[in-house]
KOLBA-397297 format. One line per field, with one value per residue (C-alpha): residue number from 0; residue in three letters; x, y, z. Coordinates in nm, 4 decimals, padded with zeros to 6 digits. Example, Ala and Ser with C-alpha at 12.3 -4.5 7.8 and 13.67 -1.06 7.14 Angstrom:
k	[0 1] .
r	[ALA SER] .
xx	[01.2300 01.3670] .
yy	[-00.4500 -00.1060] .
zz	[00.7800 00.7140] .
//
This chain:
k	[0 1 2 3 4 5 6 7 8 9 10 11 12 13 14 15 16 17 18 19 20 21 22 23 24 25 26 27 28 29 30 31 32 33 34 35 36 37 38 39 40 41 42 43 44 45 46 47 48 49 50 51 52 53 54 55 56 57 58 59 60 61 62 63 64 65 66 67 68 69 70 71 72 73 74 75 76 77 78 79 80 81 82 83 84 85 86 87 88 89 90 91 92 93 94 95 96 97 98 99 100 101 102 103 104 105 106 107 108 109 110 111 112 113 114 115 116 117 118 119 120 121 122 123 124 125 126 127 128 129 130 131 132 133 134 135 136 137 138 139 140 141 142 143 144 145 146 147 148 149 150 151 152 153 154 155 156 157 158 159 160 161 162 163 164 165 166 167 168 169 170 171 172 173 174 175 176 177 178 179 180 181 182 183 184 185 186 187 188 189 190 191 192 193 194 195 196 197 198 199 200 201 202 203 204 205 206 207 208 209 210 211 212 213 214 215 216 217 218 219 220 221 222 223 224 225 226 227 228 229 230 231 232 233 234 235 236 237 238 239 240 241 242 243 244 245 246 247 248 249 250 251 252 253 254 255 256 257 258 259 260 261 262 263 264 265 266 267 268 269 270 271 272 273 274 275 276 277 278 279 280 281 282 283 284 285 286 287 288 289 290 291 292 293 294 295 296 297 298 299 300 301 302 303 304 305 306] .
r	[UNK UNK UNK UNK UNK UNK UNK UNK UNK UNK UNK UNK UNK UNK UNK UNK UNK UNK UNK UNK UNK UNK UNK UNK UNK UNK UNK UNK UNK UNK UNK UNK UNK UNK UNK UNK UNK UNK UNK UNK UNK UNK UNK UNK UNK UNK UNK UNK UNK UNK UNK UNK UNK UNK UNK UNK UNK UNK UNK UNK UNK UNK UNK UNK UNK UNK UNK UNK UNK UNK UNK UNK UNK UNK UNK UNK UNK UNK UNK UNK UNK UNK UNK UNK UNK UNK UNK UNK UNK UNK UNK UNK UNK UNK UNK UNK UNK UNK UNK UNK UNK UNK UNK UNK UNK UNK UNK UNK UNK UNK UNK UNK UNK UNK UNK UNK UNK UNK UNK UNK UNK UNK UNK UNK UNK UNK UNK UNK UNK UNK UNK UNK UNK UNK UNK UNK UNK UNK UNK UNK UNK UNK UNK UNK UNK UNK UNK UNK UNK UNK UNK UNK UNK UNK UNK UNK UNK UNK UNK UNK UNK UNK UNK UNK UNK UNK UNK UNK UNK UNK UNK UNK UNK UNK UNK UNK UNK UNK UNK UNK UNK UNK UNK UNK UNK UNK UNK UNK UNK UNK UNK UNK UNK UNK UNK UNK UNK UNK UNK UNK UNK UNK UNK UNK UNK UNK UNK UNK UNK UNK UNK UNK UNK UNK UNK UNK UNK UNK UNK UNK UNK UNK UNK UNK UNK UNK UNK UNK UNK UNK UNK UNK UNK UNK UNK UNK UNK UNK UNK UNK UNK UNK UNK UNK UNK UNK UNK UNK UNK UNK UNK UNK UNK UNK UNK UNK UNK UNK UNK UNK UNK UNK UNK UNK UNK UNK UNK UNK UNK UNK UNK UNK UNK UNK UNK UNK UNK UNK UNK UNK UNK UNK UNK UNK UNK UNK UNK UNK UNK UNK UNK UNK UNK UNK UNK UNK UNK UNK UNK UNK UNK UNK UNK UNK UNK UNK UNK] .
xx	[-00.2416 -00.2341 00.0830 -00.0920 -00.4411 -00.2547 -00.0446 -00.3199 -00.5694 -00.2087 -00.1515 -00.5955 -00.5899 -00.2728 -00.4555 -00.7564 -00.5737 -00.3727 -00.6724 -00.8395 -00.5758 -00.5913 -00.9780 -00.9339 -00.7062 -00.9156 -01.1919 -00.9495 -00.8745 -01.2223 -01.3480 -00.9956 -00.9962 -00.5955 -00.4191 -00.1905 -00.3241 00.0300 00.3751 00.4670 00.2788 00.4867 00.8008 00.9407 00.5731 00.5045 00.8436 00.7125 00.4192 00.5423 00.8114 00.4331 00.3017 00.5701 00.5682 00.2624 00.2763 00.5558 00.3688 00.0765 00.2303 00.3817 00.0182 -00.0838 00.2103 00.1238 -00.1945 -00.0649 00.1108 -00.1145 -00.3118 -00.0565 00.0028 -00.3336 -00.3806 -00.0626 -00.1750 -00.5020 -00.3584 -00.1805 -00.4256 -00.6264 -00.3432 -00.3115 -00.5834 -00.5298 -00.2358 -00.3699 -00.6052 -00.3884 -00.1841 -00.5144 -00.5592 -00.1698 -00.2430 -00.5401 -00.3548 -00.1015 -00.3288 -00.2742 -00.6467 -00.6787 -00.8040 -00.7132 -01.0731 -01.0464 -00.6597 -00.7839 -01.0296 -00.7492 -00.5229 -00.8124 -00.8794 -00.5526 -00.4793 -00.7646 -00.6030 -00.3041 -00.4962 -00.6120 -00.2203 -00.1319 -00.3986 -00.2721 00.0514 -00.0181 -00.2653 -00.3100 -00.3585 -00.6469 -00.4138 -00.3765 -00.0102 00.1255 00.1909 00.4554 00.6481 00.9614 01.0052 00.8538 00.5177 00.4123 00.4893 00.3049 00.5639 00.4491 00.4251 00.3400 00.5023 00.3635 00.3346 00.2260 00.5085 00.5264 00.8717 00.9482 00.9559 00.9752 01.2808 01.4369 01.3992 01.2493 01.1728 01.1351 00.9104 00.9504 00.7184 00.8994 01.2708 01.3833 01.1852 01.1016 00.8402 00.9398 00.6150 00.7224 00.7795 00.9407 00.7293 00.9907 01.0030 00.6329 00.6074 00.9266 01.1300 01.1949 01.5334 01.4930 01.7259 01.7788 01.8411 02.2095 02.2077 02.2487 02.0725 01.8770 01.5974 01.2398 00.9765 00.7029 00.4188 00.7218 00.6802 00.3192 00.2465 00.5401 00.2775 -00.0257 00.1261 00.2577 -00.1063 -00.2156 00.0376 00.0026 00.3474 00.3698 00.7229 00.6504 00.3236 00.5141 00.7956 00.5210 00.3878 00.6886 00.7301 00.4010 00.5343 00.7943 00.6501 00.3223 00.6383 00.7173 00.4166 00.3349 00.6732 00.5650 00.2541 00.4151 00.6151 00.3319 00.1771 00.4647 00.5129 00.1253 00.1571 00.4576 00.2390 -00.0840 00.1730 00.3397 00.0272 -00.0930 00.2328 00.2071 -00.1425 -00.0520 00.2095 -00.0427 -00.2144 00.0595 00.1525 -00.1870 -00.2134 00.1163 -00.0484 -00.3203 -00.1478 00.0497 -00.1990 -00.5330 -00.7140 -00.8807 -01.2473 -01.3907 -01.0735 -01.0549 -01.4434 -01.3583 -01.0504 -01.2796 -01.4876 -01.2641 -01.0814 -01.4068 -01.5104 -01.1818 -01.1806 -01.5593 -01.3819 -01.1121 -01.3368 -01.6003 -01.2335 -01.1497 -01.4772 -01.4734 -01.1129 -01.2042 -01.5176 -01.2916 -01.0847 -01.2777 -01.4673 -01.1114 -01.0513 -01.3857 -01.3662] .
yy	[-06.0192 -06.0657 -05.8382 -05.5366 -05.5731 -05.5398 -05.2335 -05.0809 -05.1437 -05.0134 -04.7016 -04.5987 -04.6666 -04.4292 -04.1763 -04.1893 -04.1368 -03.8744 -03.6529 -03.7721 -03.5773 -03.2510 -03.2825 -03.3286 -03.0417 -02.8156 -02.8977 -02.7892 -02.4510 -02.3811 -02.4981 -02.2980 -01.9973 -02.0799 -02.1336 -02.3360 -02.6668 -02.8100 -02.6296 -02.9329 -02.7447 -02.4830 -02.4484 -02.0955 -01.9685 -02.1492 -01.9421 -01.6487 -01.6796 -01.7871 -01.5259 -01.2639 -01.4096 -01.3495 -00.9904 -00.9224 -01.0679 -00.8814 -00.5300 -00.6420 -00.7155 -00.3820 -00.2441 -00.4254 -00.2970 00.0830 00.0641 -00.0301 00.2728 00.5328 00.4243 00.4885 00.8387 00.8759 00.8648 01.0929 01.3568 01.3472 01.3693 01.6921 01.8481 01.8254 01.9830 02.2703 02.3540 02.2906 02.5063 02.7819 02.8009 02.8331 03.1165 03.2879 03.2634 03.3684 03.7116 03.7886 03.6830 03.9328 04.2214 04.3306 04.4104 04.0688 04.0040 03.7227 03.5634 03.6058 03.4877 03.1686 03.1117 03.1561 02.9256 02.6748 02.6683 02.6788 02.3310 02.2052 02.2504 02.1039 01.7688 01.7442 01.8157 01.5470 01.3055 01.4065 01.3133 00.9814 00.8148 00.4934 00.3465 00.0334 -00.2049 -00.0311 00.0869 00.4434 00.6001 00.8780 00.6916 00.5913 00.2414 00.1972 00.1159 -00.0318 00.2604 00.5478 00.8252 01.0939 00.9818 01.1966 01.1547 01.1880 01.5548 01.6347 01.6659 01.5152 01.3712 01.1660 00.7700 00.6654 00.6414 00.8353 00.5577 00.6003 00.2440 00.2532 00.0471 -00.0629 00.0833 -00.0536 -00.1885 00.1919 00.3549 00.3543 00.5659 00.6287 00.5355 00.5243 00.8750 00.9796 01.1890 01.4613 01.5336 01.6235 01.7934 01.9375 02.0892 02.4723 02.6535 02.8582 03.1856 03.2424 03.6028 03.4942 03.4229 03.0427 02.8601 02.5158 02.2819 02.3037 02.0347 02.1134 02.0116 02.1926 02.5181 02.5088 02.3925 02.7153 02.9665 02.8586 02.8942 03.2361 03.3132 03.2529 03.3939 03.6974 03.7461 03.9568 03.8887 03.4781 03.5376 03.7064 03.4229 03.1735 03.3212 03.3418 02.9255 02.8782 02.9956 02.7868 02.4565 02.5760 02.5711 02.1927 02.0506 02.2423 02.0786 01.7981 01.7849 01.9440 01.6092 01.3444 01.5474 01.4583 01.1011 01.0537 01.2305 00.9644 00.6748 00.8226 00.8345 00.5281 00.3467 00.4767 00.3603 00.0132 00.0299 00.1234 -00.1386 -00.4336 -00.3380 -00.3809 -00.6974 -00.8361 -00.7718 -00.9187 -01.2329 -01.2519 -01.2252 -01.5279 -01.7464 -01.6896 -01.8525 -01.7194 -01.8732 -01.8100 -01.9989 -02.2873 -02.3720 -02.4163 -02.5965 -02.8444 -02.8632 -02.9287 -03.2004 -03.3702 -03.3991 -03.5053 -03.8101 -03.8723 -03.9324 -04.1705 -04.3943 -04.4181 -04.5178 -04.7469 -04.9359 -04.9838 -05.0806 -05.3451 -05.4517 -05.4633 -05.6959 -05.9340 -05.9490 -06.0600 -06.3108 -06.4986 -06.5209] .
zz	[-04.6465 -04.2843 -04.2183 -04.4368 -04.2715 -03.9527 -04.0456 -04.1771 -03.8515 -03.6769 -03.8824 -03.8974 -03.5101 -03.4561 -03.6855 -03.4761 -03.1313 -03.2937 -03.3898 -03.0938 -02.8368 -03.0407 -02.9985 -02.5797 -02.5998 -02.8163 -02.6027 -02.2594 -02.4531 -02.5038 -02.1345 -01.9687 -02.1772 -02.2496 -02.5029 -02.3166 -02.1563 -02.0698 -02.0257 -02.2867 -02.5540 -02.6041 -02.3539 -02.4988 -02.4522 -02.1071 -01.9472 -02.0635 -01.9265 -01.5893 -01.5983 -01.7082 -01.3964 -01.1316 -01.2737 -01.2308 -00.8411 -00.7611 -00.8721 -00.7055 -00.3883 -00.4041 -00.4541 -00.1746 00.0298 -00.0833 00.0752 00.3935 00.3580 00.2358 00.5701 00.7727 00.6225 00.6173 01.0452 01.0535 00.8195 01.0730 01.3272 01.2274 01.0150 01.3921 01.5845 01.3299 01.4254 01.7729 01.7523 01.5494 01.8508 02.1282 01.9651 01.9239 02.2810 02.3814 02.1782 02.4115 02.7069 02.6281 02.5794 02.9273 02.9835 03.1486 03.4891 03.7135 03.6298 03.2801 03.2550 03.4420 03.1821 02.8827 03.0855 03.1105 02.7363 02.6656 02.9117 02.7243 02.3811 02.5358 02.6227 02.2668 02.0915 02.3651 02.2367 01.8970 01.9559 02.0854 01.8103 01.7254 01.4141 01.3355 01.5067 01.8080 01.6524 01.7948 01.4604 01.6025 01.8183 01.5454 01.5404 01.9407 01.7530 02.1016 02.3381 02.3980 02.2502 02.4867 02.8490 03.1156 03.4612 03.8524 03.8092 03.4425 03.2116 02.8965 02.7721 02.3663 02.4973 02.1323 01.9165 01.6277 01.4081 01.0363 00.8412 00.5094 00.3116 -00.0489 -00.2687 -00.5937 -00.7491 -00.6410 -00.3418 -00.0591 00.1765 00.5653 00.7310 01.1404 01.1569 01.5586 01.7235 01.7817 01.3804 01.3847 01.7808 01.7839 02.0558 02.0991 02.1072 02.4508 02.5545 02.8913 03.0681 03.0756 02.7180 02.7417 02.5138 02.5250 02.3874 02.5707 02.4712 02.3000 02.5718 02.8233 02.6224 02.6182 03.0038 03.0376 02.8567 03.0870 03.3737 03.2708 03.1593 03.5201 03.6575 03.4177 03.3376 03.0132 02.9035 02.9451 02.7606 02.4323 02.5059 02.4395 02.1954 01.9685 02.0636 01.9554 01.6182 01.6003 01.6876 01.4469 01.1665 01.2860 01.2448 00.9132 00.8215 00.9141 00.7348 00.4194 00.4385 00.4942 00.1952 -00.0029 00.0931 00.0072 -00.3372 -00.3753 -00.2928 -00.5197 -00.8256 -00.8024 -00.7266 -01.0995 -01.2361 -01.0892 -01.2311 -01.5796 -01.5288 -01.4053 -01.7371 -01.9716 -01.8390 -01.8380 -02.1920 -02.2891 -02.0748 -02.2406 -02.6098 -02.5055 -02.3108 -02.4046 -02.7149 -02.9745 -02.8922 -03.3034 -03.3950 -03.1414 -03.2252 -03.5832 -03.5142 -03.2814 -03.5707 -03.8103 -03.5724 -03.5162 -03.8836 -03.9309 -03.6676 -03.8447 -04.1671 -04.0175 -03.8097 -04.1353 -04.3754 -04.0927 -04.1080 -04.4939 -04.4537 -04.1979 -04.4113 -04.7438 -04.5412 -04.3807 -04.6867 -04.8349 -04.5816 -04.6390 -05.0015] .
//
């Protein structure tokens, strides 16, 4: 009698604890949301899940990365939208300088509007970004890409360097774009018929001074540079446009992609609240019933033993 009373207290006891741990863990899925309260539950599920997870960090550490960039792109597409402008501007003024009806007054006026422009395209070409960053000075982010020396001219201190950053698995966006790619330099033909590069603040300070001076055939030279460094920085922006459509898509993809993932997460980890309540209900009616045989076992058996 003794060795079945104790296998019995043994086996109800066992039963209890049993239903007892899926109760604690019912109640954990209902107070966590998961579905999951231990790796141990389901291992095949739990490296999913972790694998789900690492996804989903990577794309949003891209996302975080893209917005970096898109501010970046953003101050250089500012910047050049403002010296369009600029530029547009100054040619306006070139075309009256060249009119030839210009006296010395009035072609000291054009020149002085026109230096002023030039201040502005220079200010331009040296912003910042939030963090005090030049944005066109390659990968120099620290130096000012167009210095000026003693006596006024301008010359590229930056590099040619173009870093790309990692916008997913595949791409890449450039975002330290040189200076000389957006104010470019101008091809200049001497009287001789040599041929060489002129800066682009060179070829502009060259068109005020010819302005004062009133030298027609300097004047129409400018004016034809003006054209061609307008078509650089159109270029230019044409490609900051470009790099900022890339970052707009693939920002939607990641999104689509954070989406996708989140609900293949959520398929694996996250319980089913209707059905974990009646499972806790069930469990607890169930341990109810085991503690109320285990008393009328351990009644039935004491009884026993005193009779």
């Amino acid at each position: 009698m003794t060795l079945s009373t104790s296998l019995t207290f043994s086996h109800a006891a066992q039963q209890m604890r049993t239903i007892q741990d899926a109760i604690t863990r019912t109640q954990a899925q209902i107070s966590t949301g998961l579905e999951l309260t231990a790796p141990s539950d389901n291992t095949a599920t739990s490296v999913a899940i972790t694998k789900l997870n690492s996804a989903l960090s990577r794309q949003q550490s891209y996302l975080d990365t893209m917005s970096t960039v898109g501010d970046q792109l953003s101050y250089q597409q500012q910047a050049i939208t403002a010296s369009q402008k600029d530029m547009n501007s100054l040619h306006q003024l070139a075309l009256q300088a060249a009119t030839g009806t210009m006296n010395p007054g009035d072609r000291q006026n054009l020149a002085s509007q026109m230096s002023s422009l030039r201040a502005d395209l220079a200010a331009r070409a040296n912003s910042r970004d939030i963090n005090g960053s030049f944005v066109f000075s390659g990968g120099r982010a620290g130096t000012a890409p167009f210095a000026e020396d003693a006596g006024g001219a301008a010359t590229y201190q930056g590099d040619q360097t173009s870093i790309g950053v990692a916008i997913n698995e595949q791409a890449s966006v450039n975002v330290d774009r040189p200076g000389t790619e957006v104010f470019t330099s101008v091809a200049r033909t001497a009287q001789d018929g040599t041929t060489r590069q002129v800066g682009f603040f060179q070829a502009i300070d060259d068109l005020i001074a010819a302005t004062k001076a009133g030298d027609s055939s300097k004047i129409t030279r400018g004016i034809g540079e003006l054209t061609a460094l307008g078509d650089g920085i159109n270029a230019a922006q044409a490609d900051v446009a470009n790099d900022q459509n890339v970052v707009t898509q693939q920002q939607t993809l990641i999104q689509q992609t954070q989406l996708q993932l989140k609900k293949s997460l959520s398929a694996l980890q996250d319980s089913d609240y209707t059905t974990t309540i009646t499972n806790l209900q069930k469990e607890s009616l169930s341990l109810q019933a085991s503690q109320q045989s285990f008393a009328q076992v351990s009644q039935l058996s004491l009884f026993n033993f005193l009779k």
